[in-house]
N, C-alpha and C positions, 0 to 999 in steps of 0.2 A: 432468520429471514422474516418474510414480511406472518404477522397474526392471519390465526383465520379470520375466514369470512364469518357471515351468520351459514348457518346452514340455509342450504337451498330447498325453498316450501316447493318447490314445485316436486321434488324431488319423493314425497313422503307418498302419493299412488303409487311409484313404482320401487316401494318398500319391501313388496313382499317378494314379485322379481328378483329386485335385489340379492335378497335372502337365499331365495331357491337358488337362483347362481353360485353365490359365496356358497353353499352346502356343496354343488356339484363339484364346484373347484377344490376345494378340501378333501370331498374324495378322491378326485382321480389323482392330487397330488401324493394320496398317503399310498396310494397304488404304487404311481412311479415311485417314490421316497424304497418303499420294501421291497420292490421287487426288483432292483437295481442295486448292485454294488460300486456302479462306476456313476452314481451322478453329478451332471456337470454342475459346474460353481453356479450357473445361474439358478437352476434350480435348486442348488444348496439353501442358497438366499433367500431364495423365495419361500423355500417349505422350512427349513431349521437354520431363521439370521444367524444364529448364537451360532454358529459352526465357524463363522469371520473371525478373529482373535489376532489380539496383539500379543506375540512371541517377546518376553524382552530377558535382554541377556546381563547377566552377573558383571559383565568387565570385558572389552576389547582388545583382549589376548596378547595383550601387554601389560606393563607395570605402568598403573595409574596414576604413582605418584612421582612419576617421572617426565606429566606432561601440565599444562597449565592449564586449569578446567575448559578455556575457549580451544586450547586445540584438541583434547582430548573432545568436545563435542566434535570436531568434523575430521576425527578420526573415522576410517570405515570401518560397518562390520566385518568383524573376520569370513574368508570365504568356507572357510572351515566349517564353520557354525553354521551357517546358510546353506553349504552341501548337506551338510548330518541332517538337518533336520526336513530336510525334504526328503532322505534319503526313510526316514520317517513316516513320510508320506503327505510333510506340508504342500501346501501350493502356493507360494508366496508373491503378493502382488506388488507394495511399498516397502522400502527402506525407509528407516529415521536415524540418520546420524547422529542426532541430537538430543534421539528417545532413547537411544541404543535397542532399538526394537525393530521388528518387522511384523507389518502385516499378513494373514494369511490364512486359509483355508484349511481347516484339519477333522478328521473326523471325530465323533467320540470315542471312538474305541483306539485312535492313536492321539488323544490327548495325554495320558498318561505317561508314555514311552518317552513323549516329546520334553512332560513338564520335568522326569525323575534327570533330563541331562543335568551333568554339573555345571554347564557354562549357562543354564537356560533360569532365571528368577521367576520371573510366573507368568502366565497366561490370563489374561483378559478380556473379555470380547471389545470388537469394533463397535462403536455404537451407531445405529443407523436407525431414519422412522422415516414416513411416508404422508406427507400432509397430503389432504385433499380441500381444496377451496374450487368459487367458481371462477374466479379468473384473478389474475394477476393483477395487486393494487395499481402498478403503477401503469397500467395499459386501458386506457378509454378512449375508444373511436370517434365519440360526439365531438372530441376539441383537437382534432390532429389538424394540421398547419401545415398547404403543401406549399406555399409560394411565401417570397421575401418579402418584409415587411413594406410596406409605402415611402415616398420619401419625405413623407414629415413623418412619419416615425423615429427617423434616425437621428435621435436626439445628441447622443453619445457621442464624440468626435471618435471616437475608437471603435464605434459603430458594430457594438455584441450585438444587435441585437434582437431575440427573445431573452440572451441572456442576463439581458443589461440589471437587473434587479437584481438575480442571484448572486452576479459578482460586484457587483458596489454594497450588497447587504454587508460583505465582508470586508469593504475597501481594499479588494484586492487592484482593482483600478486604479491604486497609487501605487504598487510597485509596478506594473504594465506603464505608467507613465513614464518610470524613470527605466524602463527598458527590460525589464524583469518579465520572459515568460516562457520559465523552464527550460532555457538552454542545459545543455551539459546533464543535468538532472535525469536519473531514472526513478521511474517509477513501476511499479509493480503492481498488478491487479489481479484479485484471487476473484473469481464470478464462475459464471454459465453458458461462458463461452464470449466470440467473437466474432465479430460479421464487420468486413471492413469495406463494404461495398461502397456506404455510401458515400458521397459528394465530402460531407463532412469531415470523413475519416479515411479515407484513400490514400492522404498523402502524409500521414505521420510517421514518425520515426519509430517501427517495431522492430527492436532487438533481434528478441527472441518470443516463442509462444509454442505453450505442449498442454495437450488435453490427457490431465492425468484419469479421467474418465476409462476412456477409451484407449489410453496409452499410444498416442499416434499425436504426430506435430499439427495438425488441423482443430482449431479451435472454433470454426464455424460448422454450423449444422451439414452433418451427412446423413441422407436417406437413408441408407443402411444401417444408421446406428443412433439418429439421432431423430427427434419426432419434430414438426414444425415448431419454431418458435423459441427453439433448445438454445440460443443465443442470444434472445430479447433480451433480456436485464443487462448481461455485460457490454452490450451493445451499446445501451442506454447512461451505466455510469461512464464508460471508455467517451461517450460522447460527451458530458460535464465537464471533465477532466481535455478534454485533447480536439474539439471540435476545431472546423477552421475555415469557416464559411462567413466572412464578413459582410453585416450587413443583415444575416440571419441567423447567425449561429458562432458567438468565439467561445469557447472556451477558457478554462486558468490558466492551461499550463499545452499548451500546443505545440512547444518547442520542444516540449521534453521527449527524451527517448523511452516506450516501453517495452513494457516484459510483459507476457499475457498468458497465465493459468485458470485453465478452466478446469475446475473442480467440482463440480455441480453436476445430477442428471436429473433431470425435467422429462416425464409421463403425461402424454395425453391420451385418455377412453371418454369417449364423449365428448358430455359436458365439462367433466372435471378435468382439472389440474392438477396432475400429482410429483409430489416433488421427494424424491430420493435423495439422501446425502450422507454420507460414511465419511469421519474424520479422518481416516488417514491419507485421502484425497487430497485435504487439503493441507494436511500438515506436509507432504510431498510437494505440495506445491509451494509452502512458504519457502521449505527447503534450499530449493530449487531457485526461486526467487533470490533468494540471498547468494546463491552460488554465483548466481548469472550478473550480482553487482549492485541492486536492486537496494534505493537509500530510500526510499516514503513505499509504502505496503498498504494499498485501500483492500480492505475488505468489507464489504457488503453483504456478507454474508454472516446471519446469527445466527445460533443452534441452540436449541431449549430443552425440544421434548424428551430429552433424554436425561433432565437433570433437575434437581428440586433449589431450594431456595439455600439450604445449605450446604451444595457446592458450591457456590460463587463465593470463595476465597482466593482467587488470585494466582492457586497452585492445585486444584484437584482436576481440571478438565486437561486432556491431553494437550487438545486445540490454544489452551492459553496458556499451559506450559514451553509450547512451542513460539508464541505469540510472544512472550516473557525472554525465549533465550533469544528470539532475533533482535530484541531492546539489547539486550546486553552484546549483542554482535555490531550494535550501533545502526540496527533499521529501525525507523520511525514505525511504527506499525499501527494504524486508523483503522478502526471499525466502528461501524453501525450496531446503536447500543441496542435495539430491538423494535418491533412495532407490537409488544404486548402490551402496549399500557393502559388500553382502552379495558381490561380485564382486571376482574376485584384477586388480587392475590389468595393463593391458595400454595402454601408454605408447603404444607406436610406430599403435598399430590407432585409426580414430576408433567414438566412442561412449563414450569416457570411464569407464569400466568402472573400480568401485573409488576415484572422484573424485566432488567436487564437480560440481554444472552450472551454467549460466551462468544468470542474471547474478551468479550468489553468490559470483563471482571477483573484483567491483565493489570498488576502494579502501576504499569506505567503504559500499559495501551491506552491511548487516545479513543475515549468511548465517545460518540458521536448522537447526539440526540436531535430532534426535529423541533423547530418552532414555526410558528405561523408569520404575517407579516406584522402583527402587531405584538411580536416578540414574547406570547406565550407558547407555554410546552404546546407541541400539538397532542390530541386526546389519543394515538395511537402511540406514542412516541414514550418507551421504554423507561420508567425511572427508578433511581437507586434506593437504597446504598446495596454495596455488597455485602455478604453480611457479617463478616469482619468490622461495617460500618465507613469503609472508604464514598468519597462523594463520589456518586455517579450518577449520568454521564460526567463525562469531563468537559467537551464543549458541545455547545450547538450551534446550527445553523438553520436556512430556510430547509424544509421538507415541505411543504405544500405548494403545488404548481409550477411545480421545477421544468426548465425548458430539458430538451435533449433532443435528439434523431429521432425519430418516430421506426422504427425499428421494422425488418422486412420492407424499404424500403430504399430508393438511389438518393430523392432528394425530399420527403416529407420531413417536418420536425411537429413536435407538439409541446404543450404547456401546462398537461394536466398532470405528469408525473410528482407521486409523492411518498414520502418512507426516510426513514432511516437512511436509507439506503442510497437515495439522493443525498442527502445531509451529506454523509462520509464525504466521498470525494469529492467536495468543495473546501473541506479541511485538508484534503489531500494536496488540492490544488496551492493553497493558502503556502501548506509548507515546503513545498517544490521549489515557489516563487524565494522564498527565505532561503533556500540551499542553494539558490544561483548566487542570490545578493550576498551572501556568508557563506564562501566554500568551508569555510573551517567550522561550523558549525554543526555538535552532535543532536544526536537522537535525544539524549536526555536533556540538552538544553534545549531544543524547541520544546519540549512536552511542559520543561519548568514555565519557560517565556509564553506558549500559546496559554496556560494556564491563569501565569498572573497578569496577563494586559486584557484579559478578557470583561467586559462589561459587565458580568457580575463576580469579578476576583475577590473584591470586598466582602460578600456575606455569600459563598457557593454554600448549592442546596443540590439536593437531591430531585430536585424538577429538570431545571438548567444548568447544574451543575457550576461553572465559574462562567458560563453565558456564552455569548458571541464574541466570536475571534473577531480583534479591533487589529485589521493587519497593522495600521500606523504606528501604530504605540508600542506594538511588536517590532518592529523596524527599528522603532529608537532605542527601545530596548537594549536588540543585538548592538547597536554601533555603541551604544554605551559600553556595551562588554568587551567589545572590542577593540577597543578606543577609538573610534571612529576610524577604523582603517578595514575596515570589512571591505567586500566588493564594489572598487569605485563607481560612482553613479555617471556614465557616458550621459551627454548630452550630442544632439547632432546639431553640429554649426556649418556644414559644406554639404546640399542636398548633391548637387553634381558629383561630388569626391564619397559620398557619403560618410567624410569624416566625424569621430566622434568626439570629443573632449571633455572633462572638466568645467571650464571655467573659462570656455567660450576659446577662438585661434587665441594659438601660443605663435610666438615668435620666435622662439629659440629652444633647442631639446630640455622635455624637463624628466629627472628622476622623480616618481610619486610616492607616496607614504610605502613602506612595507605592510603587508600584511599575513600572517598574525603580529603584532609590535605589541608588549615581549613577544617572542616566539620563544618554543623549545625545539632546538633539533632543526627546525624546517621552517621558511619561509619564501615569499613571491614578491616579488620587486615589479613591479610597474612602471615605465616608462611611457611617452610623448614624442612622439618625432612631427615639426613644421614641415619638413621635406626628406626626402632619400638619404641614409646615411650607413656607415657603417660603423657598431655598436660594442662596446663594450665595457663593463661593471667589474668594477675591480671595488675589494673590499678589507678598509684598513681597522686596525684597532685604536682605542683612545690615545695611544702613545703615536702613531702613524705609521707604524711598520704593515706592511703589506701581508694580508690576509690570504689574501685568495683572487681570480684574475676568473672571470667568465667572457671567452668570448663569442658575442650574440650572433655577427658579420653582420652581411649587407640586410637593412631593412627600409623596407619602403613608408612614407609619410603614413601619421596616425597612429593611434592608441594601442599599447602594447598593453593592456588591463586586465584578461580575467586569467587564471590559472592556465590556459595553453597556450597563452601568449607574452606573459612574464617572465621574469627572469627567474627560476629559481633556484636556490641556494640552499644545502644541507645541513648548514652547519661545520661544514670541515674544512680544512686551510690544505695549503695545495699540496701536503704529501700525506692527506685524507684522515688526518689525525681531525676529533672532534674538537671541537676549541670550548674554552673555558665562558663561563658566565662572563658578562661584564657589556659595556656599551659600544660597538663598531660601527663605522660609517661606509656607506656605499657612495661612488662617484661615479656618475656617467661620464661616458668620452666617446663623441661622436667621430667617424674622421681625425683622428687624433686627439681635438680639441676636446677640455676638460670642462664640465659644467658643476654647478653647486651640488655638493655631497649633500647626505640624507643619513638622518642618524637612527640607528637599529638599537634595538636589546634584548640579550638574551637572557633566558631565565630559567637555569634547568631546574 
């Protein structure tokens, strides 16, 4: 999360208050702590953290070497193991499929009982700390922005605009040209909750959302449990990512559908700002994210204080060992690489001072660093390496004066938001818009591709890492990999019809490239219809013998293009046998009538 503040001088007369207080509260806690055999978790926490621990277990109560390591991670734990050890006297709050572990509350005196089980490998504590700053970087009252811009402002024909800076920094405004903005695409966001009130964000596509805090499906602030403001940040990057207020406010990726875990708790006394966070919150959440379908993963969220300069290998933090198996599960996973940079490193001390934060130490997480407009690092803004010596960040973008909602509000936005934390999901947005244009495109080939078209691929450093994602040359990239048959690029030629095309009206049905071409196993066939017809794609082999026979029926005029509206094809001939490598032609027949075949290749 975002670095301290300085500390507040105002603060040092009421030092010695202070003190008196913290003395009283220590006693009366060490009172309740002895004089109580039954106390509750909250007060566990509060007077003995170390009492939180991660349970993790030997093997999933089956033969291990009977499943393939991805399915054996979203194996369950056994319920066996979970009844024993509570029977124990744990209090169990998260599962981890992936950790083969669980979360949970034990005392001292039943740690032993719990560790001597045979299915139980060891015990760990949860790690958790408590910053105090005076207020939240990203929220300053002086520059909030309640009304839409003037009408000469609106330069932009696609009219973002506050945001118009932050999305043409990335040229994400060139796939928005050609119709790219997060259709189909989920996304996932791991934050501090959710507040969908505003104007902005009212009308987007939410999945699903669970406040693994609180454990209850409400991601926005409740009095009862939550303190004002407990939703500001997530509020903030969800509006980056998904705004839709044209004119004042677009966002990247508006179209896309999300998922929302709030993982974070937020303390207000006073003046300060205190912010609580335990990883297994959020490891439940990535979890969970992944369960629910979830292909790009913003987190905004970095954790230090609990960890020195020689963790950040890529595999000792729990948070990036979970962050590492959703890469190999095929989720993108983006984080915010820290806002400690403005601090001189201190190696030996935990808190990471002048470092990255976790999970941005991740092999292949996409660590996300801040620049300014004139394309240097910004001075808060986290830099590498890990210290294995990996480059990091991996990219950056703008972080200072980032638009967004203006947060506790229906229709404010502001312009002074800035962090790390803005940076992410604008790389978020970057790689949503590539998942529409390239459905077949994975997690590790965007991580390779945002990597080397980046403005400093050439000479990456440990400031900026491989630089600013250059969406264009990203784009050319993919269609080079994919030999230009990725996601065809619609154009609209009929505003009344709003038909879409290619290459401006067709006059007669056309079959379009296949896509993947080669494929293995599976492919999407694209078609064109000038007017109403009914459809069907029969598919032969080089010698001409009949393959396989799809029929589409009645379709009405217009582009049959992205993945739910193609034709697609397995792989198998019609008595579902898989077919052999080699080169097959597809034909459309409208209406009976036969139009020019299109040639396929498989390639197991």
């Amino acid at each position: 999360m975002a670095s301290l503040l300085p500390f507040n001088k105002l603060l040092f007369p009421r030092l010695s208050f202070f003190f008196f207080r913290f003395g009283i509260i220590c006693f009366l806690a060490n009172l309740i702590f002895l004089s109580s055999p039954t106390v509750s978790s909250t007060e566990r926490s509060q007077v003995a953290s170390g009492l939180k621990v991660w349970v993790f277990f030997s093997d999933k109560g089956i033969d291990n070497q009977s499943l393939s390591p991805v399915k054996f991670l979203d194996e369950p734990i056994p319920l066996v193991y979970l009844s024993t050890i509570k029977v124990q006297g744990a209090k169990i709050h998260h599962q981890s499929r992936w950790l083969n572990a669980v979360s949970a509350n034990i005392s001292p005196e039943n740690h032993q009982s719990i560790l001597s089980l045979p299915f139980v490998q060891s015990i760990e504590p949860v790690r958790s700390y408590r910053n105090i700053v005076q207020e939240p970087v990203w929220l300053n009252q002086k520059h909030n922005i309640f009304s839409a811009p003037s009408e000469g402002e609106k330069e932009n024909p696609i009219e973002y605009g506050l945001a118009k800076k932050q999305v043409e920094h990335l040229q994400a405004d060139f796939l928005h040209k050609k119709g790219y903005w997060g259709k189909t695409v989920v996304i996932g966001i791991l934050d501090t909750g959710f507040d969908l009130s505003h104007q902005s964000l009212n009308k987007i596509e939410v999945l699903d959302q669970w406040d693994f805090v609180n454990n209850d499906p409400i991601t926005k602030d409740e009095p009862d449990q939550d303190d004002v403001g407990q939703s500001d940040h997530g509020s903030i990057i969800l509006g980056v990512l998904a705004a839709n207020t044209p004119s004042q406010l677009v966002g990247l990726a508006p179209q896309a559908k999300y998922l929302l875990a709030k993982t974070e708790k937020n303390w207000h006394k006073g003046i300060d700002f205190e912010r609580q966070i335990e990883e297994d919150w959020w490891i439940a959440g990535l979890e969970w994210l992944e369960q629910k379908g979830a292909q790009v993963v913003n987190s905004s969220l970095g954790y230090a204080n609990w960890y020195r300069f020689s963790d950040l290998d890529g595999k000792t933090s729990k948070v990036t060992i979970a962050a590492n198996i959703a890469l190999e599960k095929g989720v993108l996973v983006i984080s915010a690489s820290g806002n400690l940079g403005a601090k001189l490193p201190e190696d030996q001390r935990l808190g990471l001072r002048g470092r990255i934060t976790v999970p941005a130490d991740g092999f292949d997480v996409l660590a996300v660093g801040s620049v300014n407009r004139w394309g240097k690092r910004s001075v808060f803004s986290s830099p590498g390496p890990t210290v294995d010596g990996r480059i990091k960040p991996d990219l950056v973008a703008l972080g200072e004066g980032i638009a967004s909602i203006r947060p506790r509000s229906q229709f404010g936005f502001a312009t002074n938001h800035r962090g790390t934390s803005l940076s992410a999901p604008l790389i978020s947005g970057v790689a949503a818009l590539l998942i529409q244009a390239f459905p077949r495109v994975t997690a590790t080939d965007l991580v390779s591709i945002l990597r080397n078209t980046a403005s400093n691929s050439a000479q990456p450093n440990n400031e900026v890492g491989y630089g600013v994602v250059r969406t264009e040359l990203a784009h050319q990239s993919l269609l080079d990999k994919f030999l230009h048959v990725g996601q065809p690029e619609p154009i609209l030629i009929d505003k009344k019809k709003s038909l879409k095309t290619l290459f401006g009206q067709i006059k007669s049905p056309l079959i379009r490239p296949n896509y993947p071409n080669p494929f293995n196993a599976e492919t999407w066939i694209p078609f064109s219809l000038p007017t109403n017809g009914n459809v069907q794609i029969s598919i032969y082999d080089f010698a001409g013998y009949l393959v396989q026979q799809m029929r589409v029926g009645e379709c009405a005029a217009g582009d049959y293009l992205d993945t739910n509206q193609a034709v697609y094809w397995d792989g198998r001939d019609k008595s579902g046998q898989a077919i052999t490598s080699g080169n097959y032609f597809a034909v459309l027949s409208v209406d009976g009538r036969i139009y020019p075949a299109m040639k396929m290749t498989l390639q197991e």
